[in-house]
C-alpha positions as a Markdown table, in Angstrom:
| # | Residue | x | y | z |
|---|---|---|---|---|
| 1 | Unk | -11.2 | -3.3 | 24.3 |
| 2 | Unk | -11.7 | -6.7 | 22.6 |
| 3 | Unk | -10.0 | -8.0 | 19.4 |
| 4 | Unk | -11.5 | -6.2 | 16.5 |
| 5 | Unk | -11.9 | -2.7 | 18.0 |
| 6 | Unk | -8.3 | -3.4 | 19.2 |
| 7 | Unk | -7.4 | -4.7 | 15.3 |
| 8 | Unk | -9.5 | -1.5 | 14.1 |
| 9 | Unk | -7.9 | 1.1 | 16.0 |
| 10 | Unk | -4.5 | -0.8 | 15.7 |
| 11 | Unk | -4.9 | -0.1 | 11.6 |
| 12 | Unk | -5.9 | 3.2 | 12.1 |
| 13 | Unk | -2.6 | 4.1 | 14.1 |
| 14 | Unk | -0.5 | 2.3 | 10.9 |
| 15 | Unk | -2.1 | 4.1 | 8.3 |
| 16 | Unk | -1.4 | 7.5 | 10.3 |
| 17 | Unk | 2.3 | 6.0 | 9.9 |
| 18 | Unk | 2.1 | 4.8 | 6.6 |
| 19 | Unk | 0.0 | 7.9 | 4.9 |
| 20 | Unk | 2.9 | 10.2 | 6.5 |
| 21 | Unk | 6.2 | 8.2 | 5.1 |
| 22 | Unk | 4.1 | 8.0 | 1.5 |
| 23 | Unk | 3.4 | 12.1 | 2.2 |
| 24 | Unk | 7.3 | 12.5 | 3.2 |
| 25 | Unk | 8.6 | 10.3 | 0.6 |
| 26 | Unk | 6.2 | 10.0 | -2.5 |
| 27 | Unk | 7.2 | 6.6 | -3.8 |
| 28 | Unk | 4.5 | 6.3 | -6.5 |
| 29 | Unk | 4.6 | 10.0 | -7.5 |
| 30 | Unk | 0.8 | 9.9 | -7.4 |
| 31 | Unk | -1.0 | 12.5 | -9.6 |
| 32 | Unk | -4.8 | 12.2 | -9.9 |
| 33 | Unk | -5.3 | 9.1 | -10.9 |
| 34 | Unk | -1.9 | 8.4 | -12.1 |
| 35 | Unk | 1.1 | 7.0 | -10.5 |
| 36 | Unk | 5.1 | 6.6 | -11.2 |
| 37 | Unk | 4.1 | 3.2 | -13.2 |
| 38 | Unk | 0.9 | 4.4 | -15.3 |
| 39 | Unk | -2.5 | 6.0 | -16.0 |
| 40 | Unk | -4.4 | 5.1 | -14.3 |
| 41 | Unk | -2.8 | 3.4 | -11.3 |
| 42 | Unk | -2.9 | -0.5 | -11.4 |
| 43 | Unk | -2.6 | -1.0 | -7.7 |
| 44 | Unk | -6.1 | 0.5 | -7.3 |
| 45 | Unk | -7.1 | -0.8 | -10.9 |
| 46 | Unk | -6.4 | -3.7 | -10.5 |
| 47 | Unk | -6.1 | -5.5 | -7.4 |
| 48 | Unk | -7.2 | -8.3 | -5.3 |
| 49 | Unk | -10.5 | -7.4 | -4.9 |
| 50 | Unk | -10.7 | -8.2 | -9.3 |
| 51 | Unk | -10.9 | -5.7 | -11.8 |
| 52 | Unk | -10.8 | -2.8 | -9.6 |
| 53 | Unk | -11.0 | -1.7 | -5.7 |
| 54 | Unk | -14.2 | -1.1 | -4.6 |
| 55 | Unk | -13.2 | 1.3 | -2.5 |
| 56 | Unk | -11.7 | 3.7 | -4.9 |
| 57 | Unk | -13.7 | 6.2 | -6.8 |
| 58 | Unk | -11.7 | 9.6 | -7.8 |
| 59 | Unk | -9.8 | 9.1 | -4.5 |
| 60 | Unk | -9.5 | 5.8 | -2.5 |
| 61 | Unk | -12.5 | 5.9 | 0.2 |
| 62 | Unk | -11.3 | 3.0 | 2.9 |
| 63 | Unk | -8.0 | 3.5 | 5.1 |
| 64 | Unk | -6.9 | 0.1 | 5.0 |
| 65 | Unk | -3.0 | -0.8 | 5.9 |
| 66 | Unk | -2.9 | -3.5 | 3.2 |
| 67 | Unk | -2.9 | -0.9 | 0.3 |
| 68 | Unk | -1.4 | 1.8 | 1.9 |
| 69 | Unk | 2.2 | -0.8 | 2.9 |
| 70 | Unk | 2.7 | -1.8 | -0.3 |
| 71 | Unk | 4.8 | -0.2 | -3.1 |
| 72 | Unk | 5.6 | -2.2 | -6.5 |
| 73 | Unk | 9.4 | -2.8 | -7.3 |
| 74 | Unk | 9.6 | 0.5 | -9.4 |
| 75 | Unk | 8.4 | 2.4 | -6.9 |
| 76 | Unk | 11.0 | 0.9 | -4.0 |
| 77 | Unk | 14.0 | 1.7 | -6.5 |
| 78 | Unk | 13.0 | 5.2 | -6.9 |
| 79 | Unk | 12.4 | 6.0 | -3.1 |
| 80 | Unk | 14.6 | 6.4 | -0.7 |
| 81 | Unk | 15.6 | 3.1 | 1.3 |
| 82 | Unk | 14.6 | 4.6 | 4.8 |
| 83 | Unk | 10.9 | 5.0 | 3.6 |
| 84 | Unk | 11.4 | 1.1 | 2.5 |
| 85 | Unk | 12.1 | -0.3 | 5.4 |
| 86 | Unk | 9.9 | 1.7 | 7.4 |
| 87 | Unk | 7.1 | 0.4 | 4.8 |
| 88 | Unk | 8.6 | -2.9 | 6.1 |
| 89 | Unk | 8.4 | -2.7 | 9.1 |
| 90 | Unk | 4.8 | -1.4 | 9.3 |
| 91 | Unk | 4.2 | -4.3 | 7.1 |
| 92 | Unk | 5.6 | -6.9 | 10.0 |
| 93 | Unk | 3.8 | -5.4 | 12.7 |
| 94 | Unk | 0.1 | -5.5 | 9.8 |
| 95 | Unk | 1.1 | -9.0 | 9.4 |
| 96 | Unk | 1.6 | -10.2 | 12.8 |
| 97 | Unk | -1.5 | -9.3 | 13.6 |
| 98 | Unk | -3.5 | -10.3 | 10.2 |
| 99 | Unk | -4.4 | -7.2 | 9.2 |
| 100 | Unk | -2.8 | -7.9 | 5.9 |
| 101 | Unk | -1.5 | -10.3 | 3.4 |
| 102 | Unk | 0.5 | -10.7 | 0.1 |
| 103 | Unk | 2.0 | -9.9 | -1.7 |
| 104 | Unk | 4.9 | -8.6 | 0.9 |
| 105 | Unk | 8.1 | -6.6 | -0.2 |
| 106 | Unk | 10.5 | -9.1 | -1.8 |
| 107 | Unk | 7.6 | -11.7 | -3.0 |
| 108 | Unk | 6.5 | -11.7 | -6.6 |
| 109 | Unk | 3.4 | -10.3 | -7.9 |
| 110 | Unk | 1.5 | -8.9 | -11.2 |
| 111 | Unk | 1.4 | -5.7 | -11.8 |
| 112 | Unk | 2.1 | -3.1 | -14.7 |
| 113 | Unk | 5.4 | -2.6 | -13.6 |
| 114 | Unk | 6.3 | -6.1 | -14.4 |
| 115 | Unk | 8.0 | -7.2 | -17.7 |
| 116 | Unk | 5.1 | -9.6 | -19.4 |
């Protein structure tokens, strides 16, 4: 196995975790197009890729562990802290091996769940 079929597979296994703690634990109380913050969801609205993720459509069509790790701030107060921290630790493990990037849990960011 080289590198990127190692870094592929290696984000395949960490969505598989990720997907089932945001399953078990529903953080962003995702309906439809709407999460705990708003309608429709900024994190797939607006994003990193600009105006909005390329990748999302009605449902979000790319299993990638950036987007699935990270919650905003509203949605980390309203979950439970053992889905948190293993959000975190997926993240560590994503990050170690550059599969992902900020923001991180505890960093700032923009989102709609920020005071202006």
């Amino acid at each position: 196995m080289n590198d990127i079929e190692f870094k592929l597979a290696l984000n395949e296994r960490l969505c598989d975790l990720a997907e089932l703690m945001l399953f078990q634990y529903d953080p962003c109380k995702k309906k439809g197009s709407a999460c705990l913050v708003k309608d429709p969801n900024p994190c797939c609205v607006y994003t990193r890729f600009g105006d909005s993720c390329p990748h999302w459509t009605d449902k979000c069509n790319f299993r990638n562990i950036w987007c699935k790790v990270w919650i905003c701030d509203t949605a980390v107060k309203d979950t439970k802290p053992e889905c948190v921290e293993v959000l975190k630790k997926i993240q560590e493990i994503g990050k170690l091996y550059g599969l992902l990037g900020s923001p991180f849990f505890g960093e700032n960011y923009v989102g709609a769940d920020k005071p202006k």
